[in-house]
Jmol script that loads the backbone (N, CA, C; Angstrom):
load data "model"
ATOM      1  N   UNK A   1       0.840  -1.168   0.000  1.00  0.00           N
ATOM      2  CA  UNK A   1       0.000   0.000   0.000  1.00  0.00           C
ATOM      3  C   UNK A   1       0.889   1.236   0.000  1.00  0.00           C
ATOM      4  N   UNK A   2       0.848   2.258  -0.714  1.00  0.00           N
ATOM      5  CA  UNK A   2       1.687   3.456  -0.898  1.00  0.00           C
ATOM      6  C   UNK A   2       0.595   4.335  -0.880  1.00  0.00           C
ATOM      7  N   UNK A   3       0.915   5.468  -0.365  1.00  0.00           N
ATOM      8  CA  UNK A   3      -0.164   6.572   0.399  1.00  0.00           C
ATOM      9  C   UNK A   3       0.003   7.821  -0.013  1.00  0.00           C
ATOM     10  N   UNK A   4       0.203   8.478  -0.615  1.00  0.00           N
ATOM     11  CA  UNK A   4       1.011  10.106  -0.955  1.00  0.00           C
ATOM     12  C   UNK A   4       0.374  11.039  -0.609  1.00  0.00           C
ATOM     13  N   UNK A   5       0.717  11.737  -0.045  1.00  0.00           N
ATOM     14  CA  UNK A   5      -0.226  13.107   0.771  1.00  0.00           C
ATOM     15  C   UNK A   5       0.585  14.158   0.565  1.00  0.00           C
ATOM     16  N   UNK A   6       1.017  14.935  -1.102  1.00  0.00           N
ATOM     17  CA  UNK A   6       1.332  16.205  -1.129  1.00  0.00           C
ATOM     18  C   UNK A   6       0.789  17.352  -0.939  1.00  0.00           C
ATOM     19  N   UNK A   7       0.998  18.069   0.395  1.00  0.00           N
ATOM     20  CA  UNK A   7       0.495  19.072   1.115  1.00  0.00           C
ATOM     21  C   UNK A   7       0.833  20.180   0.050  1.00  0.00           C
ATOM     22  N   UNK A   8       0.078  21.280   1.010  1.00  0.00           N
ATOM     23  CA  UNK A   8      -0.414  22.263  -0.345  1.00  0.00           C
ATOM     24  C   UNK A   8       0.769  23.160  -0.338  1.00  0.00           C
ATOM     25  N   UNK A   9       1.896  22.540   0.478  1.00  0.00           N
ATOM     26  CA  UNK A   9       3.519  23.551   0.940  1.00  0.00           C
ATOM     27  C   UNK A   9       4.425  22.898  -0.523  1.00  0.00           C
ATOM     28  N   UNK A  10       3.705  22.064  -0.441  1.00  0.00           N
ATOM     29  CA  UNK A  10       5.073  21.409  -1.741  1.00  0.00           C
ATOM     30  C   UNK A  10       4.508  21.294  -2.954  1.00  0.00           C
ATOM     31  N   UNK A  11       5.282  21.490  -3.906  1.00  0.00           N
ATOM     32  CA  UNK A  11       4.854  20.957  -5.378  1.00  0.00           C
ATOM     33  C   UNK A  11       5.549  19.761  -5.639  1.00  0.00           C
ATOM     34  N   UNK A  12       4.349  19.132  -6.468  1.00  0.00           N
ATOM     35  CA  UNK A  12       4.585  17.658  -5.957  1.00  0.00           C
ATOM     36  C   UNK A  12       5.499  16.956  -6.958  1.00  0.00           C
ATOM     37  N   UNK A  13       5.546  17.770  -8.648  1.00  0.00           N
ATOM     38  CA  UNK A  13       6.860  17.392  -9.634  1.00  0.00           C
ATOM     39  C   UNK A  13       8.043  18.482  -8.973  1.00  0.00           C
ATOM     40  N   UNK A  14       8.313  19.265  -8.295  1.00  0.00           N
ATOM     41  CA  UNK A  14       9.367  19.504  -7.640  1.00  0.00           C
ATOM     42  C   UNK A  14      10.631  18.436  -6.810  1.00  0.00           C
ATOM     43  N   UNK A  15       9.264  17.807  -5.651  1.00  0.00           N
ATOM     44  CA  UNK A  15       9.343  16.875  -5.250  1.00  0.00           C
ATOM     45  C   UNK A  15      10.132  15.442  -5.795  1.00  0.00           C
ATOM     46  N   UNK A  16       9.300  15.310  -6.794  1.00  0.00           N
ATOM     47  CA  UNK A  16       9.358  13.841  -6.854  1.00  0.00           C
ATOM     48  C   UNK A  16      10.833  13.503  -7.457  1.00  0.00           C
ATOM     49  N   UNK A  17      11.279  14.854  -7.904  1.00  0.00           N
ATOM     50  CA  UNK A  17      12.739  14.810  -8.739  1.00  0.00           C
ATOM     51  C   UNK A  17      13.297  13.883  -7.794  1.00  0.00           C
ATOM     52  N   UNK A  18      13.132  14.625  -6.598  1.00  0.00           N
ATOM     53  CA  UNK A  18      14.696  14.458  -5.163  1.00  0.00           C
ATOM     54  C   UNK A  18      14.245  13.453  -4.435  1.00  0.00           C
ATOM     55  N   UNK A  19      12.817  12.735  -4.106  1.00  0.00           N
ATOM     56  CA  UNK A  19      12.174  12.046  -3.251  1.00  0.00           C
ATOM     57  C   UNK A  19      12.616  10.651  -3.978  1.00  0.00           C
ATOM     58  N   UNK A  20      13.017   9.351  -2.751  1.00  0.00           N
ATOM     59  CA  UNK A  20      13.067   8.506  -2.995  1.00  0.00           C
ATOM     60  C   UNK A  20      11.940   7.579  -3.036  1.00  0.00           C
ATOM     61  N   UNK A  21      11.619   7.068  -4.533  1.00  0.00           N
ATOM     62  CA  UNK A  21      10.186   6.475  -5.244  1.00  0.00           C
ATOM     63  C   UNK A  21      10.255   5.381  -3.340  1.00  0.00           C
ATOM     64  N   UNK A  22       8.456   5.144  -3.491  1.00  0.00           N
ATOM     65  CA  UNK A  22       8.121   5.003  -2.335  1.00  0.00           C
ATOM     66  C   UNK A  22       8.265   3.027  -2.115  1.00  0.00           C
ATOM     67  N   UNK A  23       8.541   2.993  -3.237  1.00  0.00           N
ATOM     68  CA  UNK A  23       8.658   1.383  -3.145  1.00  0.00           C
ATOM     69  C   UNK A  23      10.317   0.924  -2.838  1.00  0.00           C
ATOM     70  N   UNK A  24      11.322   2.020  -3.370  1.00  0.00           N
ATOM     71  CA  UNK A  24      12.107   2.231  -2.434  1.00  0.00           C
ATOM     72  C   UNK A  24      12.760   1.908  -1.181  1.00  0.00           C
ATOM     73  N   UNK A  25      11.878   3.229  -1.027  1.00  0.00           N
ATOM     74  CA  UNK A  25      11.827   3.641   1.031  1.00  0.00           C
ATOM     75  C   UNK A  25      11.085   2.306   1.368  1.00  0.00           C
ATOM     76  N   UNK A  26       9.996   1.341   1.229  1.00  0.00           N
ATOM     77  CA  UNK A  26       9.693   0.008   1.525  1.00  0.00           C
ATOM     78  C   UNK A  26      10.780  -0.790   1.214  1.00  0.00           C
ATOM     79  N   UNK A  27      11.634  -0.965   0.526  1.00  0.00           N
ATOM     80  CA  UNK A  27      12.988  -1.445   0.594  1.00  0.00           C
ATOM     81  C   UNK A  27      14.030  -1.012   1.961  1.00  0.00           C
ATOM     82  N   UNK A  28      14.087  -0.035   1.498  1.00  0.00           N
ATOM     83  CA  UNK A  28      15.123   0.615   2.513  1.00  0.00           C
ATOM     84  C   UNK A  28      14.583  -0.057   3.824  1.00  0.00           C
ATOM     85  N   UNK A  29      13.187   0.288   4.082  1.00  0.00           N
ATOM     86  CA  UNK A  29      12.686   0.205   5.238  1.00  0.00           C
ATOM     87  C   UNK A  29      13.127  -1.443   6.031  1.00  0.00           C
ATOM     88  N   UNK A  30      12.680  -1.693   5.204  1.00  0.00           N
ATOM     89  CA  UNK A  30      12.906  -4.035   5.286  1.00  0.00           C
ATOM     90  C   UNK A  30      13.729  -3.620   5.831  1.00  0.00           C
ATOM     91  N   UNK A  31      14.945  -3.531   4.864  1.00  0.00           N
ATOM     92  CA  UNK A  31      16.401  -3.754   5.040  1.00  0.00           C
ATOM     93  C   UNK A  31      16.969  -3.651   6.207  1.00  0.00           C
ATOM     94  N   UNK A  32      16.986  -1.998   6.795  1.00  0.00           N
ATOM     95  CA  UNK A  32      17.181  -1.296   8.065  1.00  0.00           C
ATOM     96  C   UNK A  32      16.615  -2.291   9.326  1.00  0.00           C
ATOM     97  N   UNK A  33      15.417  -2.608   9.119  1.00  0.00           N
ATOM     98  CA  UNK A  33      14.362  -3.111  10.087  1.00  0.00           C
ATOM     99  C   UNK A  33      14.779  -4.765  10.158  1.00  0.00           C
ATOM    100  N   UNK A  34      15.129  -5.000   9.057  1.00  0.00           N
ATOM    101  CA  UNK A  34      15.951  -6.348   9.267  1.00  0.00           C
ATOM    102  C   UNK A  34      17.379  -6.668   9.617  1.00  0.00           C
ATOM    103  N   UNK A  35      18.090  -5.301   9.392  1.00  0.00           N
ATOM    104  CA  UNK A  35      19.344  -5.264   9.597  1.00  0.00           C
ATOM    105  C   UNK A  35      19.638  -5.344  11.796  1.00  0.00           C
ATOM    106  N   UNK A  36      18.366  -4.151  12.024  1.00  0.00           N
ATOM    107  CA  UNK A  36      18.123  -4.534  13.718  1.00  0.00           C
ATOM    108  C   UNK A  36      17.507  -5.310  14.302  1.00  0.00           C
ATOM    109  N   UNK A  37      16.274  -5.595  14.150  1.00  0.00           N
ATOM    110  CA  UNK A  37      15.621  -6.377  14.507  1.00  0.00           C
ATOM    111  C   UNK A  37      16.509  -7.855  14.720  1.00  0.00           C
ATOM    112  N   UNK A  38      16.620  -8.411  13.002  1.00  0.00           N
ATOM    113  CA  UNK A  38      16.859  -9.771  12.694  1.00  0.00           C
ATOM    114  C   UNK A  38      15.812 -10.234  11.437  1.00  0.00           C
ATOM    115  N   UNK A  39      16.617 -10.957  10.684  1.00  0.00           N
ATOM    116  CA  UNK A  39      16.160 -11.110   9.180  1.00  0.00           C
ATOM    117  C   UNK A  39      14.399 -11.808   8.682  1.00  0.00           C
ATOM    118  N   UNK A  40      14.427 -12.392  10.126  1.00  0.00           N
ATOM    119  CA  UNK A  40      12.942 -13.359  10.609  1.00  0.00           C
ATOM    120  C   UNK A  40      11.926 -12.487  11.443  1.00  0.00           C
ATOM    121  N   UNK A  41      12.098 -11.397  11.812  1.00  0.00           N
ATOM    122  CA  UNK A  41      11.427 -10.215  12.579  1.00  0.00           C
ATOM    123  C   UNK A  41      10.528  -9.815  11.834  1.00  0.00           C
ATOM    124  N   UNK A  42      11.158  -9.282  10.712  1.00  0.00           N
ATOM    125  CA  UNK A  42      10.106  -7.928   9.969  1.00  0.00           C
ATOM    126  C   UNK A  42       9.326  -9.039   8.960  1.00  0.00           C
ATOM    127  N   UNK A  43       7.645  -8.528   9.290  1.00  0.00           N
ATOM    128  CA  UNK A  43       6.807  -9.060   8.498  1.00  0.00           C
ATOM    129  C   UNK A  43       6.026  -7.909   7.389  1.00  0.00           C
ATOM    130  N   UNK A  44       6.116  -6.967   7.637  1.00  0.00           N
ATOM    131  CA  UNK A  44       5.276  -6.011   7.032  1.00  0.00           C
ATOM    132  C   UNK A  44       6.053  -4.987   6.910  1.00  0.00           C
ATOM    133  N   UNK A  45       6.248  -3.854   5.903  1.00  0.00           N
ATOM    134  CA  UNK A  45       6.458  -2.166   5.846  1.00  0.00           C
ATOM    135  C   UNK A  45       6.007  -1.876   5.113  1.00  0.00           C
ATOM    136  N   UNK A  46       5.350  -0.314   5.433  1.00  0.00           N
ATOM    137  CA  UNK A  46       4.851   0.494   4.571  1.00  0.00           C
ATOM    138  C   UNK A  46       4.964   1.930   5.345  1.00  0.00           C
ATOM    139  N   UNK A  47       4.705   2.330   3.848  1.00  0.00           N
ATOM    140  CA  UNK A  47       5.437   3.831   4.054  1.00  0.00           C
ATOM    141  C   UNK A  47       4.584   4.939   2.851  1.00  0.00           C
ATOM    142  N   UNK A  48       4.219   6.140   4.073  1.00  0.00           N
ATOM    143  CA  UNK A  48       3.518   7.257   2.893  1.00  0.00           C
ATOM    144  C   UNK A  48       4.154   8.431   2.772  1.00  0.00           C
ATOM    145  N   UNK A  49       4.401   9.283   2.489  1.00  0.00           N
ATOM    146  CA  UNK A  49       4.750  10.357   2.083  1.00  0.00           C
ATOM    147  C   UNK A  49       4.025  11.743   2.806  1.00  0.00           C
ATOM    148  N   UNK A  50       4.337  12.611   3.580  1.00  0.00           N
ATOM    149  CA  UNK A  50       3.737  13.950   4.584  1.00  0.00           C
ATOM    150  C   UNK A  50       4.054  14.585   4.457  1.00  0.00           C
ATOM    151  N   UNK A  51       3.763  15.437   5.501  1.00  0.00           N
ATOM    152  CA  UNK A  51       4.547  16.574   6.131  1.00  0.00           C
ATOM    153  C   UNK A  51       3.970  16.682   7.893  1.00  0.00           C
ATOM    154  N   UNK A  52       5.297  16.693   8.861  1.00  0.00           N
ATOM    155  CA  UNK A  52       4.813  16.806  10.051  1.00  0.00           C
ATOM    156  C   UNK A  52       4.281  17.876  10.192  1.00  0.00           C
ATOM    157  N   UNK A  53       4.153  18.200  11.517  1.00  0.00           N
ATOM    158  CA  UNK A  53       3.237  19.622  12.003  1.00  0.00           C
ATOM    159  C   UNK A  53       3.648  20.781  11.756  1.00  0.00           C
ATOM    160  N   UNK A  54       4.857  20.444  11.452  1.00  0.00           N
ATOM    161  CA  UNK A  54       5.859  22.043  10.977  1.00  0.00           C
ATOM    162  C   UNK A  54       5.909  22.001   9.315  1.00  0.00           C
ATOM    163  N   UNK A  55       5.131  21.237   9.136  1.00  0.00           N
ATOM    164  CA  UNK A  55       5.145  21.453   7.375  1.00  0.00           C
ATOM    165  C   UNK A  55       6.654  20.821   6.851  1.00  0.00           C
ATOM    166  N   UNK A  56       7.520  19.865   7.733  1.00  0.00           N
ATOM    167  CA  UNK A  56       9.080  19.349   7.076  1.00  0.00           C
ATOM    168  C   UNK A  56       8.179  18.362   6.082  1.00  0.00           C
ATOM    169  N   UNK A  57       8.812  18.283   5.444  1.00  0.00           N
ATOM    170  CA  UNK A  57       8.623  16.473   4.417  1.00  0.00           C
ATOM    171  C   UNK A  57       8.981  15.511   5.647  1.00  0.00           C
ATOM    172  N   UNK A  58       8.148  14.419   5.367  1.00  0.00           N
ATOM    173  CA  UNK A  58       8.009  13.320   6.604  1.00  0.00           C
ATOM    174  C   UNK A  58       7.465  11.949   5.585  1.00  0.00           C
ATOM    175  N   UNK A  59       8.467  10.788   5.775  1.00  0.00           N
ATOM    176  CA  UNK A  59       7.970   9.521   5.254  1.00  0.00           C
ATOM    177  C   UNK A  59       7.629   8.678   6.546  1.00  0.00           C
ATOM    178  N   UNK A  60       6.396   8.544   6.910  1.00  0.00           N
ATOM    179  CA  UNK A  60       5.873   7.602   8.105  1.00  0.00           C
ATOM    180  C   UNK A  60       6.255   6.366   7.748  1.00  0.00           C
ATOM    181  N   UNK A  61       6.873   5.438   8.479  1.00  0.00           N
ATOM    182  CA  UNK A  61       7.280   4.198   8.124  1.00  0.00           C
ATOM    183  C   UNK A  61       6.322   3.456   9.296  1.00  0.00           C
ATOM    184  N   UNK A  62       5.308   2.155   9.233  1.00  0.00           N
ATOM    185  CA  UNK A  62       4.641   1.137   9.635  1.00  0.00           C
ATOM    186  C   UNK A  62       5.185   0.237   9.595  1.00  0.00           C
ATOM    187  N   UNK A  63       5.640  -0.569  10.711  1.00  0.00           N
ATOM    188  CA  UNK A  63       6.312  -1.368  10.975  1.00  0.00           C
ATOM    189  C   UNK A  63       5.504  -2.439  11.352  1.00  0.00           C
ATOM    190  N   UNK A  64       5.307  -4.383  11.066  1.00  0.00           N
ATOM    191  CA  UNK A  64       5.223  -5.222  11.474  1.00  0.00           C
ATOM    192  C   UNK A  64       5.914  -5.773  11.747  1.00  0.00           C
ATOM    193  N   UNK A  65       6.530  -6.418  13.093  1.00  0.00           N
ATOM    194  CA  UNK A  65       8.005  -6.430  13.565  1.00  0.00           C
ATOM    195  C   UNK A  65       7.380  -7.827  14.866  1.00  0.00           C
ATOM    196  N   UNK A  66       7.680  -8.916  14.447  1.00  0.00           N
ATOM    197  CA  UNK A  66       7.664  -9.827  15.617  1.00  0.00           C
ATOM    198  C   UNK A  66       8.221  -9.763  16.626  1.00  0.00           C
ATOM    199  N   UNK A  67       7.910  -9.336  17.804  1.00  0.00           N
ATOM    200  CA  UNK A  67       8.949  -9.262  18.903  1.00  0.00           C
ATOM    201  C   UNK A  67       9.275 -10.046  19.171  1.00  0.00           C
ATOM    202  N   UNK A  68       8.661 -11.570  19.310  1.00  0.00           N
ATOM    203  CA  UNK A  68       9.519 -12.837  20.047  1.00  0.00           C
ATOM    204  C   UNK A  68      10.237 -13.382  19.073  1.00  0.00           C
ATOM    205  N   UNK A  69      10.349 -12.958  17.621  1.00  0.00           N
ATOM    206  CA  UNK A  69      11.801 -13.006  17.322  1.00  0.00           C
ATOM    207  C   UNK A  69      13.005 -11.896  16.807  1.00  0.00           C
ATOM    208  N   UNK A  70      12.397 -10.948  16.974  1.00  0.00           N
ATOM    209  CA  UNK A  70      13.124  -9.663  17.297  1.00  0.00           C
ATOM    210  C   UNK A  70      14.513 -10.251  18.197  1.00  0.00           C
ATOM    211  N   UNK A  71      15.644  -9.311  17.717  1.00  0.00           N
ATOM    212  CA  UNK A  71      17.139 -10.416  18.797  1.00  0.00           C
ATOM    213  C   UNK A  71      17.081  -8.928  19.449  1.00  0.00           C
ATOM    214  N   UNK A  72      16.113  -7.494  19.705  1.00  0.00           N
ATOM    215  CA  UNK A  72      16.568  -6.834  20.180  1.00  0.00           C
ATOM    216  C   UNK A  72      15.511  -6.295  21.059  1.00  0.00           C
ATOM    217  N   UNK A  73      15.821  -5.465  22.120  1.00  0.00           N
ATOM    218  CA  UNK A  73      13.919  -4.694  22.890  1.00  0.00           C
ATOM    219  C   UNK A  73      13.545  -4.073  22.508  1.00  0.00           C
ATOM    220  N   UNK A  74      11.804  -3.962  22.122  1.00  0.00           N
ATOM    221  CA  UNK A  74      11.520  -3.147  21.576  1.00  0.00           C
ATOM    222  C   UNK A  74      12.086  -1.887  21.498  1.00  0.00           C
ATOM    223  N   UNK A  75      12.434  -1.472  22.880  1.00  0.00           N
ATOM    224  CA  UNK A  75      12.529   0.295  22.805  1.00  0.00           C
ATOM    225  C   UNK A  75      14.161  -0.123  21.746  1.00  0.00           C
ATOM    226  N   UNK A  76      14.645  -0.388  22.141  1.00  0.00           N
ATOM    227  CA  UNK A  76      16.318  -0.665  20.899  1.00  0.00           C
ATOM    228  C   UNK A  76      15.874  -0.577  20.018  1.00  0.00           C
ATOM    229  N   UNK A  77      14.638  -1.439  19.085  1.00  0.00           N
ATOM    230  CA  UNK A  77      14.927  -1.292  17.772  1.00  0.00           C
ATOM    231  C   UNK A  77      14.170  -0.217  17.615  1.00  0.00           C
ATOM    232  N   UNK A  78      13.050   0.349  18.020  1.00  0.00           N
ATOM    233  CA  UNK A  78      12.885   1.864  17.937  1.00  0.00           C
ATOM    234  C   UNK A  78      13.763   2.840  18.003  1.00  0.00           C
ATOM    235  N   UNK A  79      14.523   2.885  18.606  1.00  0.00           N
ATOM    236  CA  UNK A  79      15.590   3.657  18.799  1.00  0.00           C
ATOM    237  C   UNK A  79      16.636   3.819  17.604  1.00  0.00           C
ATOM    238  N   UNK A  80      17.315   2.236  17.221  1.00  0.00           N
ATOM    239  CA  UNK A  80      18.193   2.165  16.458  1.00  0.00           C
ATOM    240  C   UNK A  80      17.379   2.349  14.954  1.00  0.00           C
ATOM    241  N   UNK A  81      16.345   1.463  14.772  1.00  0.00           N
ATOM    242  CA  UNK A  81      15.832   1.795  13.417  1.00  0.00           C
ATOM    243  C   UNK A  81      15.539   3.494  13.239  1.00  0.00           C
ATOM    244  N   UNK A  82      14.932   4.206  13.905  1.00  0.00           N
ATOM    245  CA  UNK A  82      15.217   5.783  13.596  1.00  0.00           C
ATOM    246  C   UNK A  82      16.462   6.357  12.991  1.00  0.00           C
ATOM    247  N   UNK A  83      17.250   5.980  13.528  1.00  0.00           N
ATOM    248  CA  UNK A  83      18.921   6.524  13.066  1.00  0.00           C
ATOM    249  C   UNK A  83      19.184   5.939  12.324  1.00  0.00           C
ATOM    250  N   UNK A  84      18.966   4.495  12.142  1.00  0.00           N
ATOM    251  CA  UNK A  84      19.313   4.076  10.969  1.00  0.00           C
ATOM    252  C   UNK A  84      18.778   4.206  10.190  1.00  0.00           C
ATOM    253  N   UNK A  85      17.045   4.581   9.634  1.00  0.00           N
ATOM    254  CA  UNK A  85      16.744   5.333   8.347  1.00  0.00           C
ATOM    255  C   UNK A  85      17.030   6.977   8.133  1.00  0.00           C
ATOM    256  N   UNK A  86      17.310   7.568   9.023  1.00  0.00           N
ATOM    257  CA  UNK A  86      17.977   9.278   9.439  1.00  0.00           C
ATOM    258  C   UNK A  86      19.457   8.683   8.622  1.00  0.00           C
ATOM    259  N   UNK A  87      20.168   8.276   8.782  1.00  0.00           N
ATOM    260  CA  UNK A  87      21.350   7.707   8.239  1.00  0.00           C
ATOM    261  C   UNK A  87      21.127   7.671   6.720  1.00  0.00           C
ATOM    262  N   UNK A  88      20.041   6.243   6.361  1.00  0.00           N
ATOM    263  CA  UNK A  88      20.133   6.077   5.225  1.00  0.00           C
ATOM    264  C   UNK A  88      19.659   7.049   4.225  1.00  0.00           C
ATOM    265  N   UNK A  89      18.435   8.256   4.792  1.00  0.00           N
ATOM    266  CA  UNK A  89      18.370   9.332   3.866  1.00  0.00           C
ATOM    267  C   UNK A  89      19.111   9.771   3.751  1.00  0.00           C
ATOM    268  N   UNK A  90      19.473  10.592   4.572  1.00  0.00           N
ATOM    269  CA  UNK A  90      21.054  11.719   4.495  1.00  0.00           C
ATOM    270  C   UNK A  90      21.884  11.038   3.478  1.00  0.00           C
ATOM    271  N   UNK A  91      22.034   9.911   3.086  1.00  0.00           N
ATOM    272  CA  UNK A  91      23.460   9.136   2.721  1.00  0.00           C
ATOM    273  C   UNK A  91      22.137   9.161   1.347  1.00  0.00           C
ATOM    274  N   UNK A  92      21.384   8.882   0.951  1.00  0.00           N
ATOM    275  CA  UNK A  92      20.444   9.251  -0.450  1.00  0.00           C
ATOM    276  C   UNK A  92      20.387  11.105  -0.687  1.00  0.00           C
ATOM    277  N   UNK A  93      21.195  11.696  -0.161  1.00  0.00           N
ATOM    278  CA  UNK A  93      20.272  13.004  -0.581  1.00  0.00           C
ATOM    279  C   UNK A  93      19.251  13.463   0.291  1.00  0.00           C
ATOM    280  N   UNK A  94      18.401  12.411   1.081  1.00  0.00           N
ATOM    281  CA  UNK A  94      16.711  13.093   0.744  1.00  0.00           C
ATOM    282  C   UNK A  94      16.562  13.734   2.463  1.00  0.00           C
ATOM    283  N   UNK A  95      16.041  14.882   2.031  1.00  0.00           N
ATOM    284  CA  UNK A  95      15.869  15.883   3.505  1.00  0.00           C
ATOM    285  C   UNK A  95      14.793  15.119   4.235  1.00  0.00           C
ATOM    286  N   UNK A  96      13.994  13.999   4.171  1.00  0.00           N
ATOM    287  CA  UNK A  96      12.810  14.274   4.651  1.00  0.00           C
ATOM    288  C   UNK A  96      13.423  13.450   5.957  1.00  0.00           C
ATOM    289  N   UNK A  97      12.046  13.919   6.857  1.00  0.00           N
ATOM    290  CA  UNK A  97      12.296  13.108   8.209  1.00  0.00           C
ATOM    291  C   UNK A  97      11.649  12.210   8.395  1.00  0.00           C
ATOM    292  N   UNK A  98      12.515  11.033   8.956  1.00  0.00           N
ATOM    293  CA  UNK A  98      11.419   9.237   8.926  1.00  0.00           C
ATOM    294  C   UNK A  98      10.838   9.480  10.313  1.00  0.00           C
ATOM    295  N   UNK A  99       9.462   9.244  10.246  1.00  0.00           N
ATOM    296  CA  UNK A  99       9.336   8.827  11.771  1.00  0.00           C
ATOM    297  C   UNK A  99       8.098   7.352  11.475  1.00  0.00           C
ATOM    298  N   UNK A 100       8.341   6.894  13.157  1.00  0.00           N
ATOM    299  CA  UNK A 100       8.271   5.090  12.619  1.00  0.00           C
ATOM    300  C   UNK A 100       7.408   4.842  14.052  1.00  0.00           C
ATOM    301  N   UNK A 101       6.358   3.547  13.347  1.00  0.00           N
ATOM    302  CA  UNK A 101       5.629   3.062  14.538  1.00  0.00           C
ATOM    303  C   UNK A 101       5.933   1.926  14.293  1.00  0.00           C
ATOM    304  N   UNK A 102       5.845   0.976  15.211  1.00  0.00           N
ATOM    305  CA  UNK A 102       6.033  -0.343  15.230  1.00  0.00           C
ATOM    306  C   UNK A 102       4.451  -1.008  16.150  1.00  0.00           C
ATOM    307  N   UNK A 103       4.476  -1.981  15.001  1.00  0.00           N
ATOM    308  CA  UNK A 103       2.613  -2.335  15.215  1.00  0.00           C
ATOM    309  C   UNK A 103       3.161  -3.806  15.744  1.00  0.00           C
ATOM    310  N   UNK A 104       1.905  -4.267  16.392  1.00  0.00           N
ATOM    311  CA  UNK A 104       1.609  -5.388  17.077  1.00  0.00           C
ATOM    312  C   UNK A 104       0.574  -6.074  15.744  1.00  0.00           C
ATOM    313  N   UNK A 105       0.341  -7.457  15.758  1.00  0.00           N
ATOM    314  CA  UNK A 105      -0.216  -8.181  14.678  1.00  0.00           C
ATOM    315  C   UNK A 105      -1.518  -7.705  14.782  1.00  0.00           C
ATOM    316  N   UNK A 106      -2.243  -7.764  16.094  1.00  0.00           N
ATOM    317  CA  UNK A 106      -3.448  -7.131  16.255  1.00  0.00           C
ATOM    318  C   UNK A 106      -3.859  -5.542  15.482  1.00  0.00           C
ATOM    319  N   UNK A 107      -2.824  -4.510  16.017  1.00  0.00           N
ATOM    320  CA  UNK A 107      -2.901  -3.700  15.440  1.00  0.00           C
ATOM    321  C   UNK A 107      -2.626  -3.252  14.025  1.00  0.00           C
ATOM    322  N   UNK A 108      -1.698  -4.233  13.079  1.00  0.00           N
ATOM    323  CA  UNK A 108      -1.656  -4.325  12.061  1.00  0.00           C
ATOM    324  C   UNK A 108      -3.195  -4.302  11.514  1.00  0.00           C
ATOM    325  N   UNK A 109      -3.764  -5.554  11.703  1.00  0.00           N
ATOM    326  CA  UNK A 109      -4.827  -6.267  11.063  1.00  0.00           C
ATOM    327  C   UNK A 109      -6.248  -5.294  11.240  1.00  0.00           C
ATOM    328  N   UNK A 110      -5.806  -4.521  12.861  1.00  0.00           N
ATOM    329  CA  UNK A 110      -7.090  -3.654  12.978  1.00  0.00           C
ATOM    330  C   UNK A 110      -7.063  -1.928  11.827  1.00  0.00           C
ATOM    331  N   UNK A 111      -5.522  -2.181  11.928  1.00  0.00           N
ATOM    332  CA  UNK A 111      -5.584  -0.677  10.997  1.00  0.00           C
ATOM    333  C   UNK A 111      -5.848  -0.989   9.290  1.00  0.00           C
ATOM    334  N   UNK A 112      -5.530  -2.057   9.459  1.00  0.00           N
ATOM    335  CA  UNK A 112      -6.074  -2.635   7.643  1.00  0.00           C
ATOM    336  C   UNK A 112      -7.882  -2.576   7.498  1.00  0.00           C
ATOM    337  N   UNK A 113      -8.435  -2.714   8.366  1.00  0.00           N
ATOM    338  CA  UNK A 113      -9.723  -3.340   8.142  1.00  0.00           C
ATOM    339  C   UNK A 113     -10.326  -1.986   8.375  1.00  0.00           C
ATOM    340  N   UNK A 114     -10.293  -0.661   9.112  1.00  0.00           N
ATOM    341  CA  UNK A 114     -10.195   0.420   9.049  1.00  0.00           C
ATOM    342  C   UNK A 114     -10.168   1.301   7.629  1.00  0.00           C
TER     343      UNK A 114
END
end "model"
wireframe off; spacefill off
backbone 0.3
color backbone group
């Protein structure tokens, strides 16, 4: 599922020059999320395109992330996966800021059916 929400601050072929395509950032995202977690952890990512409350560019990343086989605590891989997609933009170019939830299966399944 890819989501795009170009706010009325940005133009959105401006954008899309410098923005990394969103199937991408669902790459990137795995990767990172598998790189902390552990390769058997991450079941799900997705990712839309914003702007936080201050109007920055913001890619929300949704995380399905097994904790009982997660090799790390939750609050760690919250922690570390932030910096490590803050990392991997900067190192692409792209200004925007990741911010990331990490869902429970329940809450996965309830925000789908929503």
């Amino acid at each position: 599922m890819h989501i795009v929400d170009a706010g009325p601050a940005r133009t959105q072929t401006a954008r899309m020059s410098q923005d990394i395509a969103l199937e991408a950032l669902e790459e990137l995202g795995r990767e990172a999320a598998q790189h902390i977690a552990g390769e058997g952890a991450v079941e799900q990512v997705e990712v839309r395109d914003g702007e936080d409350s201050f109007e920055r560019p913001t890619y929300y990343f949704s995380f399905l992330i097994d904790q009982e086989r997660s090799r790390q605590r939750p609050g760690l891989v919250y922690t570390r996966l932030i910096q490590k997609l803050q990392d991997e933009l900067i190192a692409h170019g792209d200004e925007h800021l990741p911010m990331i939830r990490i869902l429970s299966r329940a809450d996965w399944d309830k925000r789908r059916r929503d």
